[in-house]
ZASE-367703 format. One record per atom (N, C-alpha, C, O): residue in one letter; x, y, z; residue number from 0; atom name. Coordinates in steps of 0.2 Angstrom, whole numbers, plus 5000, padded with zeros to 4 digits. Example, Ala and Ser with C-alpha at 12.3 -4.5 7.8 and 13.67 -1.06 7.14 Angstrom:
BEGIN
a,5066,4972,5039,0,N
a,5062,4978,5039,0,CA
a,5066,4984,5039,0,C
a,5071,4983,5042,0,O
s,5064,4989,5035,1,N
s,5068,4995,5036,1,CA
s,5064,5000,5039,1,C
s,5067,5006,5040,1,O
// end
This chain:
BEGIN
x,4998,4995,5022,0,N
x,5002,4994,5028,0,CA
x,5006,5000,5030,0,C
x,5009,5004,5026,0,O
x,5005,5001,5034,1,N
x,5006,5009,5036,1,CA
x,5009,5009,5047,1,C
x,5005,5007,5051,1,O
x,5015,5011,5048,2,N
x,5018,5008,5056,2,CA
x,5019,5015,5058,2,C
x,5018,5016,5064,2,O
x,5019,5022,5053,3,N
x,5016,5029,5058,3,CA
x,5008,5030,5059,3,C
x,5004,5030,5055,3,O
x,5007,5030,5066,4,N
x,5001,5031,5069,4,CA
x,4998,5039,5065,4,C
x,4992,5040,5063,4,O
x,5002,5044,5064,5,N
x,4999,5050,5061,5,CA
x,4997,5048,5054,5,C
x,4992,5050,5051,5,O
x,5002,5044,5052,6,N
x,5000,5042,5042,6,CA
x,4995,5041,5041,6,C
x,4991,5043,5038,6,O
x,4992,5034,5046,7,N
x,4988,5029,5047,7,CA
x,4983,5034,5048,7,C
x,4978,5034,5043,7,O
x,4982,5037,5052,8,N
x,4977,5041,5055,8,CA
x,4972,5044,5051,8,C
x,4966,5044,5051,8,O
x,4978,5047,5046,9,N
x,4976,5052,5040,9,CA
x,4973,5046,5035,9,C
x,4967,5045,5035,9,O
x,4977,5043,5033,10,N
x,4974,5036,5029,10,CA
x,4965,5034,5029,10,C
x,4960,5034,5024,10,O
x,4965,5034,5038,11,N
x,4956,5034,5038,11,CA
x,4953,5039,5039,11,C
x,4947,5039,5039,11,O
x,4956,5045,5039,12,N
x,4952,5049,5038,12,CA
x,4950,5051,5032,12,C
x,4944,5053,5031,12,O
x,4954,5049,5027,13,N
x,4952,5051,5019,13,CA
x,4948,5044,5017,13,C
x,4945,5043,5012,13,O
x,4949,5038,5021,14,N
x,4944,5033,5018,14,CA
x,4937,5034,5020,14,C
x,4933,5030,5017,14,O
x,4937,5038,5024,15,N
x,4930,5040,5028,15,CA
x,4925,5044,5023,15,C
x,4919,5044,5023,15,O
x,4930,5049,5020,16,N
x,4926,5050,5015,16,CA
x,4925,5046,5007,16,C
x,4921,5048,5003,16,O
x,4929,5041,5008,17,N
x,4927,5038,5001,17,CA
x,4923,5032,5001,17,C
x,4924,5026,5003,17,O
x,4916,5034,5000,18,N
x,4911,5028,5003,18,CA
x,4911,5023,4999,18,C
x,4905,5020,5000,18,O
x,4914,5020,4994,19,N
x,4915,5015,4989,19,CA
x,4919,5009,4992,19,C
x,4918,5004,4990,19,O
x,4924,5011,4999,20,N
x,4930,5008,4998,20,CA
x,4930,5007,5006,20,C
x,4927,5011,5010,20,O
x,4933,5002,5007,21,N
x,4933,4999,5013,21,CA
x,4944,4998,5015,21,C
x,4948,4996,5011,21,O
x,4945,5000,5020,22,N
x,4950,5001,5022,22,CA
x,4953,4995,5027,22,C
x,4948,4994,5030,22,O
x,4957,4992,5029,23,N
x,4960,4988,5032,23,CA
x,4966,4988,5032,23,C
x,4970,4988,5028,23,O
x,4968,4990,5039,24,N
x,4977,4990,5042,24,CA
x,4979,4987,5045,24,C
x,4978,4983,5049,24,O
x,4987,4989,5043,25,N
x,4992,4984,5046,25,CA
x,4997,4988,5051,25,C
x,4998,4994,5048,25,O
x,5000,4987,5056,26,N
x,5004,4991,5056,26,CA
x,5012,4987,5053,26,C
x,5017,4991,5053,26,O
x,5014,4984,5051,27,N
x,5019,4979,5050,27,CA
x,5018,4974,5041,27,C
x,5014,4973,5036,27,O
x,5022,4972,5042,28,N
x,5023,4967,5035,28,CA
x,5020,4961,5037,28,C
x,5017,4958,5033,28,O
x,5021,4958,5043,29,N
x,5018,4952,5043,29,CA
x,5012,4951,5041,29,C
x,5009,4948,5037,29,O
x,5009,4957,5048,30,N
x,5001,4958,5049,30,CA
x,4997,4957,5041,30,C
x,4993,4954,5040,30,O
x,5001,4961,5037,31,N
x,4999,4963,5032,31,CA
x,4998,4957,5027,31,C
x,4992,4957,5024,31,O
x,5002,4952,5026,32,N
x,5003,4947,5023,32,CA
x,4996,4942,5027,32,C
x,4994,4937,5024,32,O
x,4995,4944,5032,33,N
x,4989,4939,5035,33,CA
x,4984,4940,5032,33,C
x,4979,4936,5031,33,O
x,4985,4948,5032,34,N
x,4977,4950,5030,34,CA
x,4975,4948,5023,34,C
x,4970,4947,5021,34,O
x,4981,4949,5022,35,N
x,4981,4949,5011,35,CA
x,4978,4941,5010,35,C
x,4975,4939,5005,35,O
x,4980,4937,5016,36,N
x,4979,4929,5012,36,CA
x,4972,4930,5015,36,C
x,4967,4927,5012,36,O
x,4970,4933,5019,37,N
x,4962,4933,5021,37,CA
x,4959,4935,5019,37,C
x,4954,4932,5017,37,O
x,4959,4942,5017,38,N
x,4955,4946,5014,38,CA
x,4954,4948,5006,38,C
x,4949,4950,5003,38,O
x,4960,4945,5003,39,N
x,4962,4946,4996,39,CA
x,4959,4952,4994,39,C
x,4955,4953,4990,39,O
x,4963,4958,4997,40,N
x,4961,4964,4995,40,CA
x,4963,4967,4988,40,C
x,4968,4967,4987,40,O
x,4957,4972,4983,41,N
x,4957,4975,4977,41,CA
x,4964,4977,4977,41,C
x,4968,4976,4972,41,O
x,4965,4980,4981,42,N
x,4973,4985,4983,42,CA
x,4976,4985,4990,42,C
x,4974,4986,4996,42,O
x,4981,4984,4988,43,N
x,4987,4985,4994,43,CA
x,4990,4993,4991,43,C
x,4992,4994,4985,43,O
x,4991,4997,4997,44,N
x,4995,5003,4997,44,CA
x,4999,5002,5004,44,C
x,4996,5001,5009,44,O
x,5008,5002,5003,45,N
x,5013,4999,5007,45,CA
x,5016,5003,5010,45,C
x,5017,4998,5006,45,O
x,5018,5006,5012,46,N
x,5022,5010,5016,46,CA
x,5030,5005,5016,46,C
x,5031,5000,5018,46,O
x,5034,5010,5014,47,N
x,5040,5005,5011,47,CA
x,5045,5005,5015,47,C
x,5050,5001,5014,47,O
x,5045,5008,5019,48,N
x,5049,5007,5027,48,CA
x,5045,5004,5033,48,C
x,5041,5008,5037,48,O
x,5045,5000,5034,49,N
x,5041,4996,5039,49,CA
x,5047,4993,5043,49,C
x,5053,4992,5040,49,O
x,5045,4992,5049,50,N
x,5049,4989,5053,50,CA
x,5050,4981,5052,50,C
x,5046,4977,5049,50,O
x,5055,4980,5053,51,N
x,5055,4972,5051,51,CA
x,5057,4970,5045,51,C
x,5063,4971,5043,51,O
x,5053,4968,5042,52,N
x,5050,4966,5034,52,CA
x,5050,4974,5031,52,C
x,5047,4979,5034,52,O
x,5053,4974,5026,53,N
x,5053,4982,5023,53,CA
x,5047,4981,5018,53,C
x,5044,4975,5019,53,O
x,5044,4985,5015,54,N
x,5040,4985,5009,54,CA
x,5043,4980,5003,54,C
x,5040,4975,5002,54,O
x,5047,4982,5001,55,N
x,5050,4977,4993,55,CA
x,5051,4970,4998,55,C
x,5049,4965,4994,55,O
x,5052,4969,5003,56,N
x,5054,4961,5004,56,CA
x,5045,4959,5005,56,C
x,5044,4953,5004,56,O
x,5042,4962,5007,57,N
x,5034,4962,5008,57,CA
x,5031,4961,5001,57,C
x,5027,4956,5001,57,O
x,5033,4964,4996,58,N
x,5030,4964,4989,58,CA
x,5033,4956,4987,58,C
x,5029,4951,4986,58,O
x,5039,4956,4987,59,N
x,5043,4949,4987,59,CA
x,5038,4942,4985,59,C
x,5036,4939,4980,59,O
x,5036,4944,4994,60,N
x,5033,4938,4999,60,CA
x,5026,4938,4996,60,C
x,5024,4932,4996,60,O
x,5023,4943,4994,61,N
x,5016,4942,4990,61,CA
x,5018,4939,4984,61,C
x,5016,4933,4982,61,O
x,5022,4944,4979,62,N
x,5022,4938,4972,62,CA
x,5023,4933,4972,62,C
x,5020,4929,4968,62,O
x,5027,4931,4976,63,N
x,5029,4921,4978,63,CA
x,5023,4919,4980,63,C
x,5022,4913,4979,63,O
x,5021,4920,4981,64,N
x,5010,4918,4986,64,CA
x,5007,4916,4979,64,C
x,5006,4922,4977,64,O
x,5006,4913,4977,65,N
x,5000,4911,4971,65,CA
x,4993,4913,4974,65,C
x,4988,4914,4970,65,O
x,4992,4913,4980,66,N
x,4989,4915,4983,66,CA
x,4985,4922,4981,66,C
x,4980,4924,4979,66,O
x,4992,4928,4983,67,N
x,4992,4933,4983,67,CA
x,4996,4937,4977,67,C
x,4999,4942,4979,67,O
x,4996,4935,4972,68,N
x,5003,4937,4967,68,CA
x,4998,4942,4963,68,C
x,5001,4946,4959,68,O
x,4991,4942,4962,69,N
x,4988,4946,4960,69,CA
x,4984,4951,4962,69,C
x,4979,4954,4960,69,O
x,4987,4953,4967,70,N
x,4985,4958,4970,70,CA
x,4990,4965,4967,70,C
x,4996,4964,4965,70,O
x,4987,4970,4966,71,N
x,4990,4976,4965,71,CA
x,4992,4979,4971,71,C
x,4988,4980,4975,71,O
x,5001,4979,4971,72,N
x,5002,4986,4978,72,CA
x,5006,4991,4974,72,C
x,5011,4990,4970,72,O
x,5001,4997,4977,73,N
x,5004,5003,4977,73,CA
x,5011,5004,4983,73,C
x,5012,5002,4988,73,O
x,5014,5008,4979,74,N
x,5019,5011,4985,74,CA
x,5019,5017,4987,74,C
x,5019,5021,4983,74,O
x,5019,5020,4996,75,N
x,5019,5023,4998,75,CA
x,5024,5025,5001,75,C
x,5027,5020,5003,75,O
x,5028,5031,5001,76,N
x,5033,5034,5004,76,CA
x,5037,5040,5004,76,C
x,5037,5044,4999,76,O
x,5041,5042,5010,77,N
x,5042,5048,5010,77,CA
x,5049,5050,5006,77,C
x,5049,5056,5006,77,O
x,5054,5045,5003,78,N
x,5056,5046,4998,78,CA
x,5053,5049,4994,78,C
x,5047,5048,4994,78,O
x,5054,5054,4989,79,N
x,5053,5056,4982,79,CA
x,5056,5057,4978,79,C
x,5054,5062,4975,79,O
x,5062,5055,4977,80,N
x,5066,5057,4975,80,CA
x,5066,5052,4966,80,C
x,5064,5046,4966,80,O
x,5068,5054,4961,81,N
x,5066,5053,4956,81,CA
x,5069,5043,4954,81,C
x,5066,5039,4950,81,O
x,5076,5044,4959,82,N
x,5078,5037,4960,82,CA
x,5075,5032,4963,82,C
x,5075,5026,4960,82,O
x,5071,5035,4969,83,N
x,5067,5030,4974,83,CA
x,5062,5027,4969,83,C
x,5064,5022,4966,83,O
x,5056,5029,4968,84,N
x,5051,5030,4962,84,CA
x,5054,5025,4958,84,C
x,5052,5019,4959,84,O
x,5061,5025,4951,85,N
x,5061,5020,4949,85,CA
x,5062,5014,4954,85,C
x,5061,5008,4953,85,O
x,5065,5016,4957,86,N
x,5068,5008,4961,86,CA
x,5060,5005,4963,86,C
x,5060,5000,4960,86,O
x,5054,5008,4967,87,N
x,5049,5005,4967,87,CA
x,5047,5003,4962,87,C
x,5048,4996,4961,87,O
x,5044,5007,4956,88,N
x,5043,5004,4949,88,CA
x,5047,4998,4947,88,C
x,5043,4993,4945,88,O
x,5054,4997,4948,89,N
x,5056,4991,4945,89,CA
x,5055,4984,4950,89,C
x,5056,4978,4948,89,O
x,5053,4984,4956,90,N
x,5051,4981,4960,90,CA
x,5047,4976,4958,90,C
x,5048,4970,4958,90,O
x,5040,4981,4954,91,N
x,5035,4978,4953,91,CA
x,5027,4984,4957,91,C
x,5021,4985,4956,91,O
x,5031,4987,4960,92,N
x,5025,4992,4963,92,CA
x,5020,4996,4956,92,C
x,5022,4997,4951,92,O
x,5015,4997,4958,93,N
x,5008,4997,4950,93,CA
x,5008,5005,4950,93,C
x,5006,5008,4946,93,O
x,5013,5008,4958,94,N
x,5012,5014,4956,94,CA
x,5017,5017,4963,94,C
x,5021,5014,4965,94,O
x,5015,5022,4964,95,N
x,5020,5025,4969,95,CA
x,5018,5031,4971,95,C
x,5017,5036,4967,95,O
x,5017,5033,4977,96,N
x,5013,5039,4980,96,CA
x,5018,5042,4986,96,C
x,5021,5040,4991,96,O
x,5018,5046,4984,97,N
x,5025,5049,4989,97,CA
x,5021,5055,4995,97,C
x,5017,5060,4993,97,O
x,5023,5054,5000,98,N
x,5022,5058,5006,98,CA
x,5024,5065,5006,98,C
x,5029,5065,5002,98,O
x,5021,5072,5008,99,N
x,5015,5071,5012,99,CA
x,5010,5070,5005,99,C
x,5011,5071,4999,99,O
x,5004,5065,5011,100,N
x,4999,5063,5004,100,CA
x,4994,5068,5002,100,C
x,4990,5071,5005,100,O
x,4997,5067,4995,101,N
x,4991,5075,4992,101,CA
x,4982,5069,4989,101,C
x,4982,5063,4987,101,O
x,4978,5073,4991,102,N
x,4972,5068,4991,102,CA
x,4971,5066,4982,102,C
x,4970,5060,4980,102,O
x,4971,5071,4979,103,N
x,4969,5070,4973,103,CA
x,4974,5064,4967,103,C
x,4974,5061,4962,103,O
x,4977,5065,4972,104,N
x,4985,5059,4966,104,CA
x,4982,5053,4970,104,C
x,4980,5049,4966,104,O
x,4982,5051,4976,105,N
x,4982,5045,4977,105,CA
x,4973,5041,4977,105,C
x,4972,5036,4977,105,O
x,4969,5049,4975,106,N
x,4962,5043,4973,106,CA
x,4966,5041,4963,106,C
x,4966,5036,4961,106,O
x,4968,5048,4961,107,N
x,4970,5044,4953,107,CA
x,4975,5040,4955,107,C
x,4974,5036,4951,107,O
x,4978,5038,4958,108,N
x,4981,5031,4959,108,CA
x,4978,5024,4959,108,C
x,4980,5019,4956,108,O
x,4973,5026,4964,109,N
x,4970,5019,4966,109,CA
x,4964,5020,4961,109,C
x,4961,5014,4960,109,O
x,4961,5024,4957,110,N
x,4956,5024,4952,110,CA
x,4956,5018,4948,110,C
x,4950,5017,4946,110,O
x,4964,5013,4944,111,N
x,4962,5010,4940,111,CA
x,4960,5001,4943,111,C
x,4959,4996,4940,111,O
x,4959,5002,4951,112,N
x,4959,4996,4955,112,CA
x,4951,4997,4958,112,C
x,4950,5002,4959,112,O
x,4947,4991,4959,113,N
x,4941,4990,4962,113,CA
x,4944,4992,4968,113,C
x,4950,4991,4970,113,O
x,4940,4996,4973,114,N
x,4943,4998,4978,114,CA
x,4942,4995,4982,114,C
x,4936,4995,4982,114,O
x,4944,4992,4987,115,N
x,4944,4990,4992,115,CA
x,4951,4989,4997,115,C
x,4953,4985,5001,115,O
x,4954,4993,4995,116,N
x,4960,4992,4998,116,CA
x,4963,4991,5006,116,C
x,4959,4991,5010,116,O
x,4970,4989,5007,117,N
x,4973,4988,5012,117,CA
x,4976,4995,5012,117,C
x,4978,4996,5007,117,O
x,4979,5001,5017,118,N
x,4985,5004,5017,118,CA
x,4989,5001,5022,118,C
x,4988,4999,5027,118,O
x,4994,5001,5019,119,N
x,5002,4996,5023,119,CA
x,5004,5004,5025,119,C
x,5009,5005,5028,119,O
// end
């Protein structure tokens, strides 16, 4: 789930080269939440400032879903500050990837997950 058109942009551009993994966007929390109960994607990667619905109340909304509470989300954000990072982590978030995105940290992110991801 990703609401900057420039992150998102980059997003497909790097899945473009990862020919294992199929990409699906949202630009909001809802959208997001729709897709995840349709699609039940390997990974969710959230963008934690979202309009509306933030990320953690997004994450929230997934683990209450029995539907969806097994899905892994990564967190995405331009936070990096050593506080933010644990605040994700105690959320619940499987990991935390902080902007601008460096390519090499966010494939070892998503490496321990069958890829098929969402980026929020």
């Amino acid at each position: 789930m990703e609401d900057s058109p420039a992150s998102l942009y980059l997003m497909k551009l790097i899945f473009k080269k990862l020919s294992n993994c199929e990409l699906l966007s949202a630009y909001n929390a809802k959208q997001s939440l729709g897709i995840a109960q349709e699609q039940h994607p390997d990974l969710i990667i959230m963008d934690l400032d979202l309009p509306g619905l933030n990320g953690f109340e997004a994450l929230k909304r997934l683990h209450a879903n029995h539907e969806m509470a097994d899905i892994p989300v990564m967190a995405m954000s331009a936070h990096a500050m050593p506080e933010h990072i644990e605040k994700g982590t105690k959320a619940g978030f499987m990991n935390y990837v902080t902007k601008s995105i460096q390519l090499d940290q966010l494939i070892a992110a998503m490496e321990p997950y069958t890829l098929k991801p969402v980026a929020l």
